[in-house]
C-alpha positions as CSV (number, residue, x, y, z in Angstrom):
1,X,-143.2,-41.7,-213.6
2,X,-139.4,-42.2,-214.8
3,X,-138.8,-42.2,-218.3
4,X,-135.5,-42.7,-219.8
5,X,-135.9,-40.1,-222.5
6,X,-132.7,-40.3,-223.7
7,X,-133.5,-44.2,-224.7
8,X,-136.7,-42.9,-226.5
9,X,-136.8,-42.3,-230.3
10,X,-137.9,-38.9,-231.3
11,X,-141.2,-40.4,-232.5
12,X,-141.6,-41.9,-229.3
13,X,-141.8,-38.4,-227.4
14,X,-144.5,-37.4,-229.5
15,X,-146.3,-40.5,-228.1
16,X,-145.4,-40.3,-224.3
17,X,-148.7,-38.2,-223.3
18,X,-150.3,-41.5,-224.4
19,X,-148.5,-43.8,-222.1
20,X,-148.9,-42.0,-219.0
21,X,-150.1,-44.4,-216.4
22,X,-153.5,-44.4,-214.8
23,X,-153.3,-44.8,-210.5
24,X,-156.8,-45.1,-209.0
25,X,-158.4,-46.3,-205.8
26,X,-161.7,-47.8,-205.8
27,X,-163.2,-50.4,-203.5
28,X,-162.8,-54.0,-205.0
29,X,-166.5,-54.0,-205.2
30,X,-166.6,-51.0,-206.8
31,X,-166.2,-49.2,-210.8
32,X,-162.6,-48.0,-211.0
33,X,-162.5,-44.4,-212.2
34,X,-161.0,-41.1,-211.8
35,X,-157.4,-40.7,-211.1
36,X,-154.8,-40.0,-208.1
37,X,-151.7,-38.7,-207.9
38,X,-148.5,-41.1,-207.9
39,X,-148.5,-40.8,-204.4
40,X,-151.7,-43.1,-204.0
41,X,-150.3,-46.0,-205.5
42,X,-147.0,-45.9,-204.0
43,X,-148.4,-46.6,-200.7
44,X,-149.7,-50.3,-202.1
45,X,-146.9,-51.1,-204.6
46,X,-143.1,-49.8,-204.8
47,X,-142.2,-47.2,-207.3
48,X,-139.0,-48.7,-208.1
49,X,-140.7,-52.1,-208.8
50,X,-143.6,-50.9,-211.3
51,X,-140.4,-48.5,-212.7
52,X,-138.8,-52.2,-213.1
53,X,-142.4,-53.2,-215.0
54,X,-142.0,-50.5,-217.0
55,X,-138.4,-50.6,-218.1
56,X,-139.6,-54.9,-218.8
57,X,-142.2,-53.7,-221.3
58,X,-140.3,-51.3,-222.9
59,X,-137.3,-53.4,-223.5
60,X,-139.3,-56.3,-224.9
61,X,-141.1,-53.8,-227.5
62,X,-137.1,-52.3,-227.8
63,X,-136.7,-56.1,-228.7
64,X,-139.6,-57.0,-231.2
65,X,-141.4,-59.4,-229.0
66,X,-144.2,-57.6,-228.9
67,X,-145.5,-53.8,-230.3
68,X,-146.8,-52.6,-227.6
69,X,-149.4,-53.7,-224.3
70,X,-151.4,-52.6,-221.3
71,X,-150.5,-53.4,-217.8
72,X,-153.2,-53.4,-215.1
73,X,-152.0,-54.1,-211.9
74,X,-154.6,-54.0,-208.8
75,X,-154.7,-54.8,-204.9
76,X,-157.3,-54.2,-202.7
77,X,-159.4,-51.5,-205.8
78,X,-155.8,-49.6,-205.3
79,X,-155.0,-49.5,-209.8
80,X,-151.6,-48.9,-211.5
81,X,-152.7,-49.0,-214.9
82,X,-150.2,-48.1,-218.5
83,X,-150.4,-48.3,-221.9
84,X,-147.2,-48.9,-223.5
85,X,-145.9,-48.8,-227.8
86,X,-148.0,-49.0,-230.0
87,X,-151.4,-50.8,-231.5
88,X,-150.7,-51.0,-235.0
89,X,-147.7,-51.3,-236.8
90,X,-148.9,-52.4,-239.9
91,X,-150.4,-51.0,-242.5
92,X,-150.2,-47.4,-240.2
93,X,-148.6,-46.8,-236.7
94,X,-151.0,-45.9,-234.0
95,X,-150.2,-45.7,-230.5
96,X,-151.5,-48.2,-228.0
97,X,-154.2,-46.9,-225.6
98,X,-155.6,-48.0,-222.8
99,X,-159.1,-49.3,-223.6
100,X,-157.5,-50.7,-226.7
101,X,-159.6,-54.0,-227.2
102,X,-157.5,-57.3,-227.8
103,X,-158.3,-60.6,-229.0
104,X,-158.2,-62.9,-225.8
105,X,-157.2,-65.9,-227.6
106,X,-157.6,-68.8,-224.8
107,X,-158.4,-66.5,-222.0
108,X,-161.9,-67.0,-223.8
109,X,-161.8,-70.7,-221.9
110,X,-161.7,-68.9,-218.4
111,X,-163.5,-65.6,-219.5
112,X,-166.6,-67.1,-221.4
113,X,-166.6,-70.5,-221.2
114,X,-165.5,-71.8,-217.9
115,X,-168.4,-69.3,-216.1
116,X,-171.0,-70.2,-218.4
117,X,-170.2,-73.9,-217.6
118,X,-169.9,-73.6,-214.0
119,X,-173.6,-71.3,-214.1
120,X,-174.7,-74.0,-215.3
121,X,-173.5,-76.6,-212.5
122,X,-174.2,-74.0,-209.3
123,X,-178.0,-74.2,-211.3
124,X,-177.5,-77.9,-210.7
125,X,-177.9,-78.2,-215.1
126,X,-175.0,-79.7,-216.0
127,X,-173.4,-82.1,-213.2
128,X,-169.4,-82.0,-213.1
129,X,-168.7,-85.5,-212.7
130,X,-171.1,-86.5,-215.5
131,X,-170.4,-88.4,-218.9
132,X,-169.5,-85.7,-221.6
133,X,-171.9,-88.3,-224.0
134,X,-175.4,-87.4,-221.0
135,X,-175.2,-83.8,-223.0
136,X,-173.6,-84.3,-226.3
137,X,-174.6,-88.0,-227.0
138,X,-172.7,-88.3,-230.2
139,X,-169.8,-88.1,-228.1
140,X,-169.2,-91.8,-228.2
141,X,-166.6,-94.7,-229.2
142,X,-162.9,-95.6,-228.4
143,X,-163.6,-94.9,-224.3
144,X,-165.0,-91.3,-225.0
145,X,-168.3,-92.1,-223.1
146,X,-166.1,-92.4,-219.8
147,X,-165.1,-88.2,-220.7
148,X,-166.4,-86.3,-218.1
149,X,-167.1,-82.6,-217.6
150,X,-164.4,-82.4,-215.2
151,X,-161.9,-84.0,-217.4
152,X,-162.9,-81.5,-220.1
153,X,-162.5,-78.4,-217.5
154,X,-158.8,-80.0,-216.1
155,X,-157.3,-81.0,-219.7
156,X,-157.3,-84.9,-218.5
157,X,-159.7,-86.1,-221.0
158,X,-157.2,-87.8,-223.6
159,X,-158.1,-85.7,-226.3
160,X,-155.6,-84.3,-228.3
161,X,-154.9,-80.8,-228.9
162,X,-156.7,-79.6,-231.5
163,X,-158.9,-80.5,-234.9
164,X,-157.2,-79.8,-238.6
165,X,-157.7,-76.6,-240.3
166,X,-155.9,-77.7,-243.5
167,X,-159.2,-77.9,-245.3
168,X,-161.8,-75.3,-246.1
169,X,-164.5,-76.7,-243.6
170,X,-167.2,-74.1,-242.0
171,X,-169.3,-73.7,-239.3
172,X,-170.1,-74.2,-235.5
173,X,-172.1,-77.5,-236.4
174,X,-169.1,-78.5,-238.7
175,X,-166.7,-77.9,-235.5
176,X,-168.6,-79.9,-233.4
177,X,-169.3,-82.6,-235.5
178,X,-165.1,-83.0,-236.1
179,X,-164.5,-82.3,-232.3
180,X,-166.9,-85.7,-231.4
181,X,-165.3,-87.9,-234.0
182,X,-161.8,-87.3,-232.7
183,X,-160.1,-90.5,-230.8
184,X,-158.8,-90.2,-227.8
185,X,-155.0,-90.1,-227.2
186,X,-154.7,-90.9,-223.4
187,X,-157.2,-92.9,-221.0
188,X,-159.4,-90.1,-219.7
189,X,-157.9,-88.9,-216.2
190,X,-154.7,-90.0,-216.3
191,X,-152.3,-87.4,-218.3
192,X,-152.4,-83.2,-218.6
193,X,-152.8,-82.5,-222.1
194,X,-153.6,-79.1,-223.2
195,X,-156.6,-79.4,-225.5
196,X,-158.9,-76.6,-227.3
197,X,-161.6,-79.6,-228.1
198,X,-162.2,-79.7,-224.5
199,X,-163.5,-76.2,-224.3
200,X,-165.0,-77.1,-227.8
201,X,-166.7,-79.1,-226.5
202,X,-167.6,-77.3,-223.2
203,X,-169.1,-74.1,-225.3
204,X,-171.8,-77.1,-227.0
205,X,-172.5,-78.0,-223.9
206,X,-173.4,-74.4,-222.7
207,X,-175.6,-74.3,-226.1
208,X,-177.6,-76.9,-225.8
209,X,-178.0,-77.2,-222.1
210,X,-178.5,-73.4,-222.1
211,X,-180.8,-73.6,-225.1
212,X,-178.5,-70.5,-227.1
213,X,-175.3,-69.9,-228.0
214,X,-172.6,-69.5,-226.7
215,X,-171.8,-66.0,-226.9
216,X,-175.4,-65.0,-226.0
217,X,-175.5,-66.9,-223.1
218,X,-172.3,-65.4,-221.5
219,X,-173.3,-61.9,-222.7
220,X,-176.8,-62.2,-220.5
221,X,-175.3,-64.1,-217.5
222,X,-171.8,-62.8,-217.5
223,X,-171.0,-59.7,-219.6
224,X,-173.8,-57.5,-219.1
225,X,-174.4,-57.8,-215.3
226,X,-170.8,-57.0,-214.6
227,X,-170.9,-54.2,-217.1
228,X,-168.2,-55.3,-219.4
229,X,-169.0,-53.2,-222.2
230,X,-166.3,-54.2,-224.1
231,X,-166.4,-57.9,-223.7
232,X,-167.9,-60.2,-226.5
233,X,-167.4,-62.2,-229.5
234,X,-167.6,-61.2,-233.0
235,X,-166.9,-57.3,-232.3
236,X,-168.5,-54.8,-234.0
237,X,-167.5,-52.2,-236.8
238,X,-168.1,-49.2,-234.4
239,X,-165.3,-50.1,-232.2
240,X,-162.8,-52.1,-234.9
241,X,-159.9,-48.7,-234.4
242,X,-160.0,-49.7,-230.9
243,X,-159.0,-53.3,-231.5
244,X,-155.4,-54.1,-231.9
245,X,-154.5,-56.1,-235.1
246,X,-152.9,-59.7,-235.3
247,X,-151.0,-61.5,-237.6
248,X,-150.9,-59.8,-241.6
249,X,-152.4,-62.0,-243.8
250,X,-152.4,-61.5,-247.5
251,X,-150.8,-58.0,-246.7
252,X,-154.1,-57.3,-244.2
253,X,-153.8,-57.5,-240.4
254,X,-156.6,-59.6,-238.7
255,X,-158.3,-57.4,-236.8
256,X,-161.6,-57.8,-235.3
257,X,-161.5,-61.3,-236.8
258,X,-160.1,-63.8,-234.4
259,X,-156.9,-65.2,-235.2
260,X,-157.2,-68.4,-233.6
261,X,-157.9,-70.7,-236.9
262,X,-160.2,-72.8,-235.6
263,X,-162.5,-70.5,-234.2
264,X,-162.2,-68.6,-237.4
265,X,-163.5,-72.0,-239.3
266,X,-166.1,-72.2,-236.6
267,X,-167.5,-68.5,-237.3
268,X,-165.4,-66.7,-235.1
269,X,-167.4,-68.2,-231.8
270,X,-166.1,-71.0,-230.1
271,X,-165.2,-72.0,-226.1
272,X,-161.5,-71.8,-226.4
273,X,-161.4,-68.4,-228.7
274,X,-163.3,-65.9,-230.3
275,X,-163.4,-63.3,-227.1
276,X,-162.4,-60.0,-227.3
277,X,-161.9,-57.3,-224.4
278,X,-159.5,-54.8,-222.7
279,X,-157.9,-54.7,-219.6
280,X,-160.5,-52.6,-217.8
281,X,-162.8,-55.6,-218.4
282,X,-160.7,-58.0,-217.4
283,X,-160.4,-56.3,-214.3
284,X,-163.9,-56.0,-212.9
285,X,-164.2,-59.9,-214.2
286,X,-161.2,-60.6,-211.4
287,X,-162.3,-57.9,-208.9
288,X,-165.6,-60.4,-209.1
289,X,-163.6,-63.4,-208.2
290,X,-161.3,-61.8,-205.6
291,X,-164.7,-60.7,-204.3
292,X,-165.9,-64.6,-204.2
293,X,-168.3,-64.1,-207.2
294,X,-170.0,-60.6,-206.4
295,X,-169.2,-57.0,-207.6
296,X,-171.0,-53.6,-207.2
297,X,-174.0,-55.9,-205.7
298,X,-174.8,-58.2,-208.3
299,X,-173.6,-62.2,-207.7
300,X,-172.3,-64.0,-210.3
301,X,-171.1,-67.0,-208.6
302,X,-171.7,-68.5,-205.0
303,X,-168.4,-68.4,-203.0
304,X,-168.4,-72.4,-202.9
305,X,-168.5,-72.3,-206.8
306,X,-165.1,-70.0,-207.1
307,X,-163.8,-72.3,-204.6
308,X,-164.8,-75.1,-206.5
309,X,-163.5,-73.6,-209.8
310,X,-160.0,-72.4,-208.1
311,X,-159.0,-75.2,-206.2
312,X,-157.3,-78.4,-207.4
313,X,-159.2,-80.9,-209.4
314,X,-157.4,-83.3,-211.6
315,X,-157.3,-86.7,-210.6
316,X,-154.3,-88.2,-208.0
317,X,-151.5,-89.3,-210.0
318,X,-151.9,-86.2,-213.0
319,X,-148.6,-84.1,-212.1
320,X,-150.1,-81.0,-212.3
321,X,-152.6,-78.5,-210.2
322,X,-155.1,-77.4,-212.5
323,X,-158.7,-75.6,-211.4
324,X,-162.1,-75.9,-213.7
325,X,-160.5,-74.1,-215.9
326,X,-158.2,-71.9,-214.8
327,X,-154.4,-73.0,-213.8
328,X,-152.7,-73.6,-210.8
329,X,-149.6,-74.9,-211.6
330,X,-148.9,-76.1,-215.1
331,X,-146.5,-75.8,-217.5
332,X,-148.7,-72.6,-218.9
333,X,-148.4,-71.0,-215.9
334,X,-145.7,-68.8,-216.3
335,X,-147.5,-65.7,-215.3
336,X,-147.5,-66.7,-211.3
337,X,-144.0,-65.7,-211.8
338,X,-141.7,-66.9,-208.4
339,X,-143.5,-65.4,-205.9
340,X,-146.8,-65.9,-206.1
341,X,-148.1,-69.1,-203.8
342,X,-149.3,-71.7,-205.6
343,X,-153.4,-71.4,-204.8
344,X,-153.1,-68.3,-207.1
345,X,-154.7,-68.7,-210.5
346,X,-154.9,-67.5,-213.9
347,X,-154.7,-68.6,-217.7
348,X,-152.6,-67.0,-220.5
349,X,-153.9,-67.1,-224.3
350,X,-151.7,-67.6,-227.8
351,X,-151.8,-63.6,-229.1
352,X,-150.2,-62.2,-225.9
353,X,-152.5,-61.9,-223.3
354,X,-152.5,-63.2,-219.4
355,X,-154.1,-62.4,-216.1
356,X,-152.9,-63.9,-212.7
357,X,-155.1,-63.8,-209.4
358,X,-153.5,-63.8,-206.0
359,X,-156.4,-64.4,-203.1
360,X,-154.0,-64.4,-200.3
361,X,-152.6,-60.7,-200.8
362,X,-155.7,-59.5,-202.7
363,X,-153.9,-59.0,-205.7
364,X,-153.8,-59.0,-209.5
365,X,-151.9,-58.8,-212.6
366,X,-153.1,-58.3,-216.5
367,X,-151.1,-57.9,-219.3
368,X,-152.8,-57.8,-222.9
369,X,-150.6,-57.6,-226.1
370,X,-150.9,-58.7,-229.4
371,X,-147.4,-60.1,-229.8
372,X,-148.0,-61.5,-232.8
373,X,-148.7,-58.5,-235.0
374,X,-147.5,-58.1,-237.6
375,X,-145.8,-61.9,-237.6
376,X,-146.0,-64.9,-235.2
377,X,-142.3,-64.0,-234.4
378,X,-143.3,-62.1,-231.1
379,X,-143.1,-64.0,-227.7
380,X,-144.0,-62.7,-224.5
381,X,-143.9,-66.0,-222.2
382,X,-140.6,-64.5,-220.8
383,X,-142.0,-61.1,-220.3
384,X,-144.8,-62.8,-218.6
385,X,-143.3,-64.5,-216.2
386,X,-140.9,-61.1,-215.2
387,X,-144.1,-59.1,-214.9
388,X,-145.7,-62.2,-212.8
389,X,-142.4,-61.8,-210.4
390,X,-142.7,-57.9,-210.4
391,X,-146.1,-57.7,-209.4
392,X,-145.6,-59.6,-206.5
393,X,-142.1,-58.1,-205.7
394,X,-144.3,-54.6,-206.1
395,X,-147.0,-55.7,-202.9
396,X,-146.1,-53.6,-200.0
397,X,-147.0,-55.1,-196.5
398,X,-147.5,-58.9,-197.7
399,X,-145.1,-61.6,-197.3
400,X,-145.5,-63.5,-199.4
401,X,-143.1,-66.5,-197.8
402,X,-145.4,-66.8,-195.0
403,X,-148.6,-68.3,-197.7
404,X,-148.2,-71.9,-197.3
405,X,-150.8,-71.8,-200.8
406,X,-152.0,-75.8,-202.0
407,X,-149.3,-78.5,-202.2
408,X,-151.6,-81.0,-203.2
């Protein structure tokens, strides 16, 4: 690896044997783990592009947008993997590691909720074109009983963004009851509006039409058949060091408490955050879905239900392309970068974290930080969006101009 030593503070060097990337090659279907030299990696990606990654990170931590990150960037089981600044800043200085855990934020929607939800349509449970009211029946008035599931998964129900927090209010039940009694702003299917009361909404359904809660039901069906140890709500003491801290509070960093502030009302658990994981995680979740819903032998999904949850399905006339769940091409989808065809797919979340999947080249890119520790002034959207570009620019032996991807 190149490092600009020159550019690093002294305190820095003392931290470099930390950073030091990890290159493996695995099959997709397959654990990653153990190492290879430089030269393994460099015959998928180009040195001088994931030197460019690199020198992006680095200068956005030189910056303040962010303290520090992992990068995981995969094609075809083929891993360039880095840990970069540090974890904590505030109230002591640790340096970032690689299976540091971070809050997810709103990759919870496509990491816990969206699967759970679409389980329980391949079971034929919940049906996606049904009434939101046929499984939460006090889901009613001002046009709400025309909601459906699908309008919930696409962000074209009409419901606003969020519920208040102002007041001291407690409680899954609590949550609910708010999100139901909330008027719609748009007739549903008509207009893209970003809303955490859809996925809400989606994580009651997956309690009551999965008879437990949420983060149960995504821990039996999801979690623990794809061995992602790390991957859950409400994270334990044992493994709180490994977590990297949010926004201080009161002089404390949240850390191991979500900082999303409705899930924190709600308990910590709720379908659009509460999740926590690391990249390594992440990864065998997207090496599943490159993999059309199977890894290391065990199916999660049938291929026509990635398909399903992949492809475009708002209604004609919304102007965007928007999956169950996962984005397309929105105004969030800064992480596709320029290169990436649109029919690739992925979902950012509020404290700094992203992942982008590429079908056509086999490819894809996560970046966790916790940009806003130890304030909210961090901001990595930029960042994002040069990594997204990078990644793609890094591909060796894919042209990416000749993807026609979706246009409608």
């Amino acid at each position: 690896m190149r490092f600009a030593f020159a550019d690093i503070p002294i305190l820095a060097l003392v931290l470099v044997a930390a950073s030091v990337p990890r290159v493996v090659e695995a099959a997709p279907e397959a654990p990653v783990s153990g190492r290879t030299e430089m030269s393994g990696v460099t015959n998928v990606f180009r040195a001088d592009k994931l030197a460019a990654m690199d020198d992006a990170i680095e200068t956005a931590i030189a910056h303040h947008k962010c303290p520090g990150g992992v990068l995981w960037l995969e094609r075809n089981g083929t891993v360039y993997e880095k840990a970069y600044g540090e974890r904590s800043l505030v109230p002591d200085r640790e340096p970032m590691t690689e299976d540091t855990i971070f809050d997810m934020a709103s990759l919870t929607k496509v990491m816990a909720t969206t699967p759970s939800i679409m389980l329980l349509i391949q079971r034929g449970q919940v049906q996606l074109d049904a009434p939101v009211c046929r499984y939460i029946p006090e889901f009613t008035g001002g046009g709400k009983e025309s909601v459906t599931v699908r309008e919930l998964l696409t962000h074209t129900s009409g419901l606003p963004p969020d519920i208040e927090t102002s007041t001291h209010w407690h409680g899954w039940k609590t949550g609910i009851k708010m999100a139901c009694a909330v008027q719609l702003d748009a007739a549903p299917g008509t207009l893209y509006k970003y809303s955490d009361i859809n996925f809400i909404l989606l994580g009651e359904i997956v309690r009551r039409v999965g008879k437990m809660p949420l983060e149960d039901f995504v821990q039996k069906e999801i979690y623990g058949p794809l061995k992602m140890t790390d991957t859950g709500f409400l994270p334990p003491r044992s493994k709180r060091y490994r977590i990297a801290p949010t926004e201080v509070v009161n002089g404390k960093p949240w850390r191991g408490t979500v900082h999303d502030p409705t899930s924190r009302h709600m308990g910590g658990v709720a379908g659009h955050a509460g999740l926590f994981s690391t990249a390594s995680d992440l990864a065998r979740y997207a090496r599943m879905m490159l993999n059309m819903g199977e890894l290391d032998g065990v199916r999660i999904f049938t291929p026509e239900t990635v398909k399903l949850m992949t492809s475009p399905q708002c209604s004609p006339g919304v102007n965007v392309l928007h999956g169950l769940g996962w984005d397309i091409d929105s105004p969030y989808a800064g992480p596709r970068g320029h290169l990436f065809p649109i029919g690739s797919y992925g979902h950012t979340g509020w404290t700094g974290t992203s992942i982008w999947i590429d079908p056509y080249s086999k490819t894809f890119v996560i970046f966790l930080s916790n940009r806003n520790h130890p304030t909210e002034a961090g901001n990595v959207i930029g960042l994002r969006r040069q990594l997204g570009t990078l990644a793609a620019e890094a591909v060796i032996g894919f042209d990416f101009s000749k993807v026609s991807g979706i246009t409608n």
